[in-house]
N, C-alpha and C positions, 0 to 999 in steps of 0.2 A: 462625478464622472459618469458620462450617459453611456447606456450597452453601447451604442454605435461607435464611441469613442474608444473603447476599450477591445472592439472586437477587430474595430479596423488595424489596431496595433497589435492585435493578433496574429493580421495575415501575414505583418513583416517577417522575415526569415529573422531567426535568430532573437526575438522577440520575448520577453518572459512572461508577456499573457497568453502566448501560446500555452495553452493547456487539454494536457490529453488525460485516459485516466486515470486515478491513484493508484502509484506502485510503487515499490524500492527494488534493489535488485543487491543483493549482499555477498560480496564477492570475499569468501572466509579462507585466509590463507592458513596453513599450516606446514609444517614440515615436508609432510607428507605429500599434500597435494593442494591444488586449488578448487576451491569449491562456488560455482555460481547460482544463489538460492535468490528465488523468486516471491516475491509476497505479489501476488493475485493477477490476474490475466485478463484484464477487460477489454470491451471492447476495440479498445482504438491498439489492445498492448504490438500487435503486428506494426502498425505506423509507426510506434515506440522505437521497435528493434529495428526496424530497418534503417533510423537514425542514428541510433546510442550503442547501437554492441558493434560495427563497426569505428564510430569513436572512441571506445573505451576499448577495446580488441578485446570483445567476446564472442563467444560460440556457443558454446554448452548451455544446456540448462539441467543442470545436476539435482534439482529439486522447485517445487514450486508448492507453496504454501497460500492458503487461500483463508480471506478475513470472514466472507459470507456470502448467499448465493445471489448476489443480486447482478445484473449484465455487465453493472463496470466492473465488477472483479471476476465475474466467470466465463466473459460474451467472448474473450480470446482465445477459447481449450484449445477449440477446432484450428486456429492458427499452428498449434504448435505440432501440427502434423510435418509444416516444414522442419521442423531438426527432428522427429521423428523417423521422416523417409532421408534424410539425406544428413543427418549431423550425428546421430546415436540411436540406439534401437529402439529405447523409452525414456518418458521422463515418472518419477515418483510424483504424485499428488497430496496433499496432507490436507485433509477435511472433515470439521465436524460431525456428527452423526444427522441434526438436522441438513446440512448443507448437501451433505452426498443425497439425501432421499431427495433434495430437489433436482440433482442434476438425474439423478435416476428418471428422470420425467425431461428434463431440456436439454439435456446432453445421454439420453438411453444409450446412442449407437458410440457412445463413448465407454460408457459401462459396460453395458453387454453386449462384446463386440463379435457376440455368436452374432446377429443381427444383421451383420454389416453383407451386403454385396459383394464375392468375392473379386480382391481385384480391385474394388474403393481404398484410395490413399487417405484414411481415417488418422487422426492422432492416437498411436499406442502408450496409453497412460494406468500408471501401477497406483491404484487408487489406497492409500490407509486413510485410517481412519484415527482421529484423534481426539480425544476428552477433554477435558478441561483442568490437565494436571501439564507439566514438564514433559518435553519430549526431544529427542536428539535429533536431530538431521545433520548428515554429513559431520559428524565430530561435533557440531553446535549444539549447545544446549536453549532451548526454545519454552520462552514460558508465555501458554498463555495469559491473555488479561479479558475477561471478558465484561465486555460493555451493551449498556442498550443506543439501536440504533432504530427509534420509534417504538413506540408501547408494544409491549410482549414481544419484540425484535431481537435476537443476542447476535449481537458480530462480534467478532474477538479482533482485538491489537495480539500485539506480542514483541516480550522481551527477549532481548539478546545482547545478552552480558549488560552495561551501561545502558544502552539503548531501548527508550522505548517507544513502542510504532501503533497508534491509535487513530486509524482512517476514517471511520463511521460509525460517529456517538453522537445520542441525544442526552445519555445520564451515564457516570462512572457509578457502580453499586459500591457501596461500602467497605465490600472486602476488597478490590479491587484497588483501592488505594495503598493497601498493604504491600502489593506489588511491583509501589511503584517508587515506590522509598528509594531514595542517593543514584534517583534518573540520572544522570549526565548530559545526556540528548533526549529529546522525546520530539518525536514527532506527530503534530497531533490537529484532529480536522478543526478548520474552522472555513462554512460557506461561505457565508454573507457580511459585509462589513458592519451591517447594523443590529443584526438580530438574530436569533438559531430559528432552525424551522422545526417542526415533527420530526425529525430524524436525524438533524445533522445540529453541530454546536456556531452556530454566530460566533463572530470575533471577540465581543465582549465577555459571552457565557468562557470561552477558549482563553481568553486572560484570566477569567477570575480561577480559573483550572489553572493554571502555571503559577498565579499566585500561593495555590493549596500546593500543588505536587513539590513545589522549589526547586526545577531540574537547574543544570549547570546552564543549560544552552533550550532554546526551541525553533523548530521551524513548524511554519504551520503547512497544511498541505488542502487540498479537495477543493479550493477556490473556485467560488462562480466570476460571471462576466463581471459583477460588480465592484470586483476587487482588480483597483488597477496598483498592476507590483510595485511600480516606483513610488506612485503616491504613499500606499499604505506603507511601503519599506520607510519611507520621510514621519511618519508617524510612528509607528512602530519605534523609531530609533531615539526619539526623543524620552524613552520610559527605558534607558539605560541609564540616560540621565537624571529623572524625577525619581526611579525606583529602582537603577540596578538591575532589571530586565533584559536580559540579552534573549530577543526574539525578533523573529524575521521571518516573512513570505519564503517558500523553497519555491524552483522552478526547474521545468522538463530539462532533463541534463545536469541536475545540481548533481555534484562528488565531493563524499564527505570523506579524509580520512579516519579511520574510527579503529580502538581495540578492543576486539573481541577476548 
């Protein structure tokens, strides 16, 4: 399947190579309240919303957790100045210690919003800071997994409950496997249909991972133009059959029901 082929079945409305960039969005109900948490904010994440949270009837954004600093999960902040000025008065950020010192440089007037122009409609965002241990958001309990995503690179996935959400890896380390034991779901990158690159895992690198981890279920997610969803979905399906495999292409607007 040639890029042109794949891109032009792009442009279709309603299309599943329409692809923007890697996100979930985990809507954690309780008792108590509803909670809508965010895993990373890239570029395109404003074209995202102005699709999906009127489809799904969302508003809020009650937390947003972020994998690592690179544009497609950081290049959205400054978007969410919209539910800042007009939906709620902040949103929480959750960021590794390296991540934050980047955006301290590509997003400053977001950190130190002494900075700011009085009078500039900036996103008012309540920055913590997280390690590499468990951490709570909104009653959820949040574990990271950290992975490399290119030599000396750490991006972190992260669990929740069954679930686990791994968007940009070239190697899982050792320990890291430990975490990932009686997955359920995992959602987990794979670019290219033929090969991984320096920082992301290929299709086949991304099977021989589901074969190690043994989750119940996988969707793969971060697809370039080369992956076209129905073909590879026609492949993919047939390794339910040969091996028991239950994995599938995800796509912009997939809803999973899931217990947290």
């Amino acid at each position: 399947m040639s890029c042109s082929q794949v891109c032009i079945k792009a442009v279709e409305p309603g299309n599943r190579n329409r692809r923007r960039n890697t996100s979930i969005l985990l809507r954690h109900v309780t008792p108590s309240r509803t909670s809508n948490i965010l895993i990373d904010a890239g570029k395109f994440f404003y074209h995202s919303a102005l699709e999906w949270f009127p489809a799904f009837g969302l508003r809020e954004i009650d937390a947003v957790i972020i994998t690592h600093s690179h544009a497609d999960a950081i290049g959205g902040l400054d978007c969410l100045r919209d539910w800042t000025n007009n939906v709620q008065p902040s949103i929480p950020i959750y960021v590794a210690p390296r991540d934050y010192e980047v955006m301290k440089m590509t997003h400053h007037y977001l950190v130190d919003t002494s900075t700011v122009i009085p009078g500039a409609a900036v996103s008012t965002l309540q920055f913590n800071i997280m390690e590499e241990e468990p951490f709570t958001v909104q009653d959820l309990e949040v574990i990271p997994l950290p992975v490399w995503h290119g030599q000396g690179y750490r991006s972190l996935g992260f669990r929740f409950g069954d679930i686990c959400y791994i968007s940009d890896v070239s190697d899982i380390p050792d320990e890291t496997y430990k975490l990932l034991e009686d997955c359920q779901l995992l959602i987990l990158d794979a670019l290219r249909p033929d090969r991984s690159s320096s920082t992301h895992f290929g299709l086949p690198r991304a099977l021989e991972e589901v074969r190690k981890i043994k989750p119940k279920r996988t969707l793969f997610t971060g697809m370039m133009h080369l992956m076209d969803h129905e073909k590879v979905n026609d492949d993919l399906a047939r390794l339910m059959e040969t091996e028991g495999l239950d994995v599938q292409l995800s796509y912009d607007g997939l809803s999973i029901p899931v217990r947290l």
